[in-house]
C-alpha positions as a Python dict, from the first residue, in 0.01 Angstrom:
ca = {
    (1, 'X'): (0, 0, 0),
    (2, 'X'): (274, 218, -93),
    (3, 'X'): (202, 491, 203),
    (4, 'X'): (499, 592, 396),
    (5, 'X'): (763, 394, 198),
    (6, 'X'): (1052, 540, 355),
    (7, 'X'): (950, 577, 756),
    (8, 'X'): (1081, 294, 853),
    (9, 'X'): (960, 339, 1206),
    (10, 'X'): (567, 283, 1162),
    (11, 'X'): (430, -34, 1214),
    (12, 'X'): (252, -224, 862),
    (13, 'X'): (19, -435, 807),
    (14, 'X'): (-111, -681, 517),
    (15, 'X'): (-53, -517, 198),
    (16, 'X'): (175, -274, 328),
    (17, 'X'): (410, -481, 408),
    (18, 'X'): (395, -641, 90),
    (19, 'X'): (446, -266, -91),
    (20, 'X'): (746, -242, 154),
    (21, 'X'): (899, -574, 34),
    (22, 'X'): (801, -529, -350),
    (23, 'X'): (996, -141, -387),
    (24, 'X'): (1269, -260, -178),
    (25, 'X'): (1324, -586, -326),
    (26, 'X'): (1340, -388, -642),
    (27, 'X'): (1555, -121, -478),
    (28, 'X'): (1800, -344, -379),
    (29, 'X'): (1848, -530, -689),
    (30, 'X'): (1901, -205, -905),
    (31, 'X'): (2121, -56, -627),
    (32, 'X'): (2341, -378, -565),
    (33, 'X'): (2357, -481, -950),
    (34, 'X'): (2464, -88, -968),
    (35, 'X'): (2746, -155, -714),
    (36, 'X'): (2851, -468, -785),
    (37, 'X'): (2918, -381, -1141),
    (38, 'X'): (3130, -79, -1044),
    (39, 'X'): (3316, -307, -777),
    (40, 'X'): (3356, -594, -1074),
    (41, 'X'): (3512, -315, -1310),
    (42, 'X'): (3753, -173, -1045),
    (43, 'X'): (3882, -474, -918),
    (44, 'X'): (3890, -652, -1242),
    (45, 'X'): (4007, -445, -1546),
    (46, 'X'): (4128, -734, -1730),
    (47, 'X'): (3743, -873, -1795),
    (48, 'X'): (3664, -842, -2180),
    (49, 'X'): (3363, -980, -2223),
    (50, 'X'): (2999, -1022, -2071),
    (51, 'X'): (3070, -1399, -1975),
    (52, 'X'): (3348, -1332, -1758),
    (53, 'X'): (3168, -1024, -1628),
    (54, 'X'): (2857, -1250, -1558),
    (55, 'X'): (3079, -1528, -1345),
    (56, 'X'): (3225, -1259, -1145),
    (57, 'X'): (2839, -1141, -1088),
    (58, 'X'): (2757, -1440, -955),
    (59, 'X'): (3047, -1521, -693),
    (60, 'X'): (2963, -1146, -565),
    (61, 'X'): (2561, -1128, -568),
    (62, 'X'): (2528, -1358, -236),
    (63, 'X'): (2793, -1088, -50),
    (64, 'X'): (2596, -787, -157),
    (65, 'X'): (2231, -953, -141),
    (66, 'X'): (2360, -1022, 276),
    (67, 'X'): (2482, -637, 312),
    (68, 'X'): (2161, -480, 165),
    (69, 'X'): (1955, -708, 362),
    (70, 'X'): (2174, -761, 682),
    (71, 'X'): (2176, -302, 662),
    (72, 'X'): (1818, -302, 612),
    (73, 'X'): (1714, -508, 968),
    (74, 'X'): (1910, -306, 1144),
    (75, 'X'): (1798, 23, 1014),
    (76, 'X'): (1433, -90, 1099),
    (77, 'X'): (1542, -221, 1417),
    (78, 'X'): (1669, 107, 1494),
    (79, 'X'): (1442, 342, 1358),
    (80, 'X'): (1137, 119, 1557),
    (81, 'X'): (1364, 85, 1874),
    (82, 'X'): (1346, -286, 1889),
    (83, 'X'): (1722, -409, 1977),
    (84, 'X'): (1562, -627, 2314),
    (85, 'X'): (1294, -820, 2088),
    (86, 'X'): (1429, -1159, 2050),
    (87, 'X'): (1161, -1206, 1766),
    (88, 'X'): (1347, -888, 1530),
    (89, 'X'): (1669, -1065, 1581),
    (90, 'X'): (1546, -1399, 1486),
    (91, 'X'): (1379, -1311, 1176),
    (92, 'X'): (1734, -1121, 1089),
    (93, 'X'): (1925, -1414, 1129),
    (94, 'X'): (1707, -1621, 916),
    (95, 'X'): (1750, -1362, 688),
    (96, 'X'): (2106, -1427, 601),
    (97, 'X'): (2080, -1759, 453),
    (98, 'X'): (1802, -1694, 226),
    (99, 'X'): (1931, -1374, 121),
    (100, 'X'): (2255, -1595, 27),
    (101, 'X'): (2033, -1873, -175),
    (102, 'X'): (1783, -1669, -255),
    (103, 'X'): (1864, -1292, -299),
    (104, 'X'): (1663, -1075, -220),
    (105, 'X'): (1383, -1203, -345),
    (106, 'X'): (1363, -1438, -98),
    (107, 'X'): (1586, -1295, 150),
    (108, 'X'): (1333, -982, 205),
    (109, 'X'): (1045, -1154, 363),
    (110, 'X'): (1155, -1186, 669),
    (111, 'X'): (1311, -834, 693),
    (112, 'X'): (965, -668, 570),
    (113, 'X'): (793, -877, 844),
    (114, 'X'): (1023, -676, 1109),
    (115, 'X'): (811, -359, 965),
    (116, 'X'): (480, -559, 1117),
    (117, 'X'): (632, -482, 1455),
    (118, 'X'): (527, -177, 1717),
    (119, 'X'): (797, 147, 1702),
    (120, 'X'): (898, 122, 2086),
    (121, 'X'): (1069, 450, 2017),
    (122, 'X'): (822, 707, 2190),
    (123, 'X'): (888, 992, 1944),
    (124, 'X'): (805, 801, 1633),
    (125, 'X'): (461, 677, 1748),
    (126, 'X'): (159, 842, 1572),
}
């Protein structure tokens, strides 16, 4: 399940790709929560307590939830060599809005399915 976590080029299936969406669901909240409160801070000294901090949290979660996923796709598309597959850009661009509602809990799903598909790159094939 969690085999080959970070090689982004081999194709998964079943509970792989439910391994890949779990640690980088939780990889993305941690790293954009990380960023996002280092972005809050620099561009807004004047916040004093965790209320204020918490509405500016909200207004940028949707931006950073879009990067993270938005990066991801196109890493995988990359790495597999999939740029012509109309299928990898659709699930991308369904992607955006329910990384915006949803975060990435929601938002992931379709970008771990884009692991299900065959590496076209001839190098990366096992």
């Amino acid at each position: 399940m969690f085999k080959n976590l970070f090689n982004l080029s081999i194709k998964r299936a079943g509970m792989e790709i439910f391994g890949f969406y779990f640690v980088y669901s939780l990889f993305g909240s941690l790293i954009a929560g990380f960023i996002g409160g280092i972005i809050i801070g620099l561009l807004h000294p004047e916040i004093k307590t965790v209320e204020d901090a918490g509405k500016y949290a909200l207004s940028y979660a949707p931006v950073m939830a879009i990067l993270y996923g938005v990066i991801l796709s196109l890493i995988i598309i990359k790495a597999k060599g999939i740029y012509n597959s109309f299928y990898a850009v659709l699930l991308t661009i369904i992607a955006v809005p329910l990384l915006f509602y949803g975060g990435a809990a929601l938002g992931l799903i379709p970008v771990s399915f884009l692991t299900s598909f065959e590496s076209q790159n001839i190098s990366s094939r096992d």
